[in-house]
C-alpha positions in Angstrom: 47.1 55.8 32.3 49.0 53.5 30.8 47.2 50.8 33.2 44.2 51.7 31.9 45.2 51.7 28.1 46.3 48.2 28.9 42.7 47.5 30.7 41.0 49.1 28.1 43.5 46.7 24.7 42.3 43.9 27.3 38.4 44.7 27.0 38.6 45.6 23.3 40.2 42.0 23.0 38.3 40.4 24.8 35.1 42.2 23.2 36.0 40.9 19.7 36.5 37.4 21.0 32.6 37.6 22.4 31.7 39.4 18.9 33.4 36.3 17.2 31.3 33.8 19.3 28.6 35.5 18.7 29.3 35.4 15.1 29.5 31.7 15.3 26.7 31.4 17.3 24.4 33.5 14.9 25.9 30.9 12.1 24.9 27.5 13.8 21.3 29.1 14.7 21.2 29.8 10.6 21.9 26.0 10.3 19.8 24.8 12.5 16.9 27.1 11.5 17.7 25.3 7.7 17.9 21.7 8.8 14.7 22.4 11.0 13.1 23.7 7.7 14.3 21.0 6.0 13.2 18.3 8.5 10.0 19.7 8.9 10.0 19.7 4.4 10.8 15.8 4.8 8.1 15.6 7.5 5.3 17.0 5.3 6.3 14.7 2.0 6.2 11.4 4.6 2.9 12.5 5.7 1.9 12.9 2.0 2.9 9.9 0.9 1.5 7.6 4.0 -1.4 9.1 3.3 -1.4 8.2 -0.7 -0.5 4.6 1.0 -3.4 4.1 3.5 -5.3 4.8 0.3 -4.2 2.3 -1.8 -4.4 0.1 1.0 -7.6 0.9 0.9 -8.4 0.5 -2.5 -6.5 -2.8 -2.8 -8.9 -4.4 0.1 -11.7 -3.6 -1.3 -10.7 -5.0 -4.7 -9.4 -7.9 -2.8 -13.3 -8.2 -1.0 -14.7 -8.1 -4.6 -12.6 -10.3 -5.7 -13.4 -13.0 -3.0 -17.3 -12.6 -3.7 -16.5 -12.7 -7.0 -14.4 -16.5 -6.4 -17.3 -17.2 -4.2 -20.3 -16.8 -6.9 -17.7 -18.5 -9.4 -17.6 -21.6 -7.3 -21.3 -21.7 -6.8 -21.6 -21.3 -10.5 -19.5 -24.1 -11.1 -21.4 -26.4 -8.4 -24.2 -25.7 -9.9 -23.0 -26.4 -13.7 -21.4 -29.9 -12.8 -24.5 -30.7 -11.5 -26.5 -30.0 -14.4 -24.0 -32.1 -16.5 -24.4 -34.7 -14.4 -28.5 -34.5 -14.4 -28.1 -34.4 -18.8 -25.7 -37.7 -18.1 -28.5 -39.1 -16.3 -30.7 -38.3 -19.1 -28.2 -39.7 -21.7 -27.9 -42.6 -20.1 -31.8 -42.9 -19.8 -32.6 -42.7 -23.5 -29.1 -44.5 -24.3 -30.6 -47.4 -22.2 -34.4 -47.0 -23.7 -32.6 -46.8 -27.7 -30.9 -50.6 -26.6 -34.2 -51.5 -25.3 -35.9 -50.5 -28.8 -33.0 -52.2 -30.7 -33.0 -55.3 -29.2 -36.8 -55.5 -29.0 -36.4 -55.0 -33.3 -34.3 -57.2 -33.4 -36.0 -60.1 -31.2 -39.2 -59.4 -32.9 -38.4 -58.8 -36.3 
């Protein structure tokens, strides 16, 4: 009898030790559920905010594209402007030349 009280301290011992585990064990899966929910938390917010990125990547080349064409008609603008002033030089110089003409002709003739 007193064998089996001893067998019986021993089980009950050794029972609380596997209840403690247990306990421990419950604990860290409570953790790791939490850090799981928080990783997956994290996970959502990164997607979220790639997402807002590819979009104002987006956004930013096409403003870039307009601004290119934009350069592009400038520049053909301005071509086309220099040579217009240089066409009215042209013409300056024309009448500039024909007003010396007129002068000196008064002058030699009057």
């Amino acid at each position: 009898l007193k064998r089996g009280v001893e067998r019986a301290e021993l089980a009950e011992s050794n029972l609380k030790k596997v209840e403690e585990e247990l306990e421990k064990v419950g604990e860290n899966m409570k953790q790791l559920e939490k850090s799981a929910e928080n990783a997956l938390e994290r996970e959502e917010k990164l997607k979220d905010k790639i997402l807002q990125l590819q979009h104002k990547y987006k956004i930013s080349e096409a403003r870039f594209e307009y601004g290119e064409m934009n350069i592009t008609k400038l520049n053909h603008r301005i071509d086309d402007i220099e040579d217009e002033i240089y066409r009215e030089k042209l013409k300056i110089k024309k009448c500039s030349d024909e007003l010396d003409e007129t002068f000196d002709d008064m002058i030699t003739n009057y």
